[in-house]
C-alpha positions, 0 to 999 in steps of 0.5 A, a space after each residue: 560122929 553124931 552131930 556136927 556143927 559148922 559153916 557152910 561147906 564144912 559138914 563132912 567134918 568128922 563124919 563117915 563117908 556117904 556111899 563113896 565105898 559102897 559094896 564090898 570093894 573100894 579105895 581108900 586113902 589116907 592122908 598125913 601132912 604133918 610139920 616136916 612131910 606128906 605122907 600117903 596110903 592107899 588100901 584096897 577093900 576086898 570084902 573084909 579084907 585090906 590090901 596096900 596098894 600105894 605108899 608115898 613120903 615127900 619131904 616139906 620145907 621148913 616154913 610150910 608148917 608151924 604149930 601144925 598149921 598150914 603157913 605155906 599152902 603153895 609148897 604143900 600143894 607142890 609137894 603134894 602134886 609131886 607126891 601124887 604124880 609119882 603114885 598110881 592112884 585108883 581114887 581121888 577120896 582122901 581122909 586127913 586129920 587134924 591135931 595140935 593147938 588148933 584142935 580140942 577133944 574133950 571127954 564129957 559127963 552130961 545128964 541129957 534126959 532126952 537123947 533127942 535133946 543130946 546135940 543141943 545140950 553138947 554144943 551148949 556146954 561146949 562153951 564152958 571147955 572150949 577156949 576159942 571164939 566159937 563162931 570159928 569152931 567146927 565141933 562134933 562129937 560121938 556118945 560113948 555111953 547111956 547109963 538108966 539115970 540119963 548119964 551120957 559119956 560124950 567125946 566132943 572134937 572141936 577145931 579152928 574152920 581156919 585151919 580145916 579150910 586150909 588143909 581143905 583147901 591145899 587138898 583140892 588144888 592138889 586135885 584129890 578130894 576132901 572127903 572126911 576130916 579126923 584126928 591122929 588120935 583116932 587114927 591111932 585107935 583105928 590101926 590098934 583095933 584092926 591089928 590087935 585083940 582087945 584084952 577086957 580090963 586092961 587100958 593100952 596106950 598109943 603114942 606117936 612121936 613126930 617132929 614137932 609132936 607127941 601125941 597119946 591116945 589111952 584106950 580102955 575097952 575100945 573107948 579113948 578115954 584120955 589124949 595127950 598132945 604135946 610139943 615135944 618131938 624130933 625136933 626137940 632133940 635136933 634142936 638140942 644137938 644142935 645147941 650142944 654141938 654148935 652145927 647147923 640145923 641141918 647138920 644137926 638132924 644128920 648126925 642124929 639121923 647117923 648113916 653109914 658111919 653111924 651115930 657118933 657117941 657124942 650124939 648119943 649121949 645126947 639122945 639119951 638125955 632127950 629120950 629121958 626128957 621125952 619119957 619123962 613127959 609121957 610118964 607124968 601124963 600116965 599117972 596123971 591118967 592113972 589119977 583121973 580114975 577114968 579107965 583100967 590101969 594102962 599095960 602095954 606102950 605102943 609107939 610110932 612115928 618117925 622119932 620113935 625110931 631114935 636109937 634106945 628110945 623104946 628102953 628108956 620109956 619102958 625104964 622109965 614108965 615101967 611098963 612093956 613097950 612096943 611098936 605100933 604095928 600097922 600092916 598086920 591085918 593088911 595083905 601086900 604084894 610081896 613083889 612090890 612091898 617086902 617085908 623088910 620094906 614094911 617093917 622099915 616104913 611101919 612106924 612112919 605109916 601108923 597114921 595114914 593106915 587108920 585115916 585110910 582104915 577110916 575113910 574105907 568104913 
């Protein structure tokens, strides 16, 4: 991005890799610790081309996250090792991301007569948007825009130094390398512009649904202009079953994981209320985008993540939303081993792999 500012240490926030994939080869990986696993991708760059070379999943306890920050950095770090130690990886040079409470973007309109002056004049107005103690912030940001009249269309990214030094931190002692820090919903725009063509006045949007999480990213002309991050995820829907049932936690996510017998019709129901719940939410904030007049009309749904794949769900937000909904493909533009990586293998990891493919896609840029 543009600018950044932040403490010592910090400065490869958000920024691009300097001179780690040079030429027109190299590994890239990328790196997804989310509230209830680890997620891991590795591609090869051959030219312009990509290539899977890796994919890992390790499960994480249940206190290791919460509100997507690292509580337990010893467990991360042991699932991490595990992870690692059973991949046969050719680099250490990861790229992570960021998202939940501890992490703000925010799209800003300033009149900024002197482009030098732009860095200065952001980090200034950062002040009035941003509800943290900006001694503890990292920020940058990327300028979208210039129009004759000095008009800067700025997106501005903050996050806590806390929580980047602990994702920082648990990443090295598992013995890669930190090297460019993100946001999901980036990583989302990174998979949707390498496997999709972009169709001029029409605005898509990408939505990843986690265990603890929904996050959304309206892209018009190849700009985010709108994010949504929200609590509601598969836990939600655990949690709901389990209230409803009277099971364990654990017992819980099994049934709503189903299995050899299947999904009991009990549990279904219950799915089906929670996926309305859960459409409902992205509905209100599609017309609250649609109020904002800030981009084209959003056509297609694009959904991934690993509570996307809840029986039905898909359905119900297109009933819901009225729009067309689809999945999120992330390997359309990615060559693999046939041997190693089949297809049916691909299409059942895809939903799961959105993220770590754009955080690998950016790391390799």
């Amino acid at each position: 991005m543009a600018g950044t500012k932040s403490g010592q240490g910090l400065g490869s926030l958000f920024s691009k890799l300097s001179g780690i994939f040079s030429g027109g080869g190299g590994s890239a990986i990328g790196l997804s610790i989310g509230s209830s696993s680890i997620k891991l991708i590795e591609l090869q760059r051959s030219g312009k081309s990509w290539r899977l070379e890796s994919w890992g999943v390790v499960q994480l306890p249940d206190d290791a996250l919460a509100h997507r920050e690292i509580v337990n950095s010893i467990a991360v770090v042991d699932s991490l090792k595990a992870l690692t130690s059973s991949l046969k990886l050719k680099s250490k040079n990861v790229c992570t991301a960021l998202s939940g409470p501890s992490m703000m973007i925010k799209r800003l309109q300033l009149e900024v007569p002197n482009p030098k002056e732009i860095q200065e004049q952001v980090f200034w107005e950062a002040e009035n948007y941003i509800p943290f103690d900006h001694s503890d912030l990292v920020m940058d940001f990327e300028m979208l825009s210039r129009s004759k009249d000095s008009l800067t269309d700025v997106m501005l990214v903050a996050a806590k130094r806390t929580v980047v030094d602990s994702f920082m931190g648990v990443i090295s002692d598992s013995g890669l390398q930190p090297k460019v820090v993100d946001a999901d919903f980036f990583a989302l725009q990174n998979v949707y512009e390498a496997n999709y063509p972009s169709t001029p006045g029409e605005s898509v949007a990408l939505i990843d649904i986690g265990a603890t999480g929904t996050k959304m990213v309206v892209l018009s002309d190849g700009i985010p202009v709108f994010t949504k991050d929200s609590a509601m995820g598969g836990r939600t829907l655990t949690s709901e079953i389990q209230r409803q049932m009277g099971h364990s936690l654990e017992d819980a996510e099994s049934l709503k994981l189903g299995g050899a017998g299947g999904i009991p019709q009990e549990v279904l129901d219950i799915l089906r209320v929670g996926s309305e719940n859960l459409a409902t939410e992205i509905k209100a904030a599609l017309n609250y985008y649609s109020a904002s007049s800030v981009g084209a009309p959003v056509g297609p749904i694009y959904l991934s993540g690993g509570c996307s794949l809840v029986p039905g769900l898909p359905q119900v937000i297109e009933e819901v939303t009225g729009r067309p909904v689809q999945y999120l493909n992330p390997f359309g533009a990615i060559a693999a081993d046939p041997a190693q990586f089949s297809e049916d293998y691909l299409r059942s990891i895809s939903a799961l792999a959105v993220i770590p493919v754009g955080l690998a896609l950016r790391a390799g840029s």
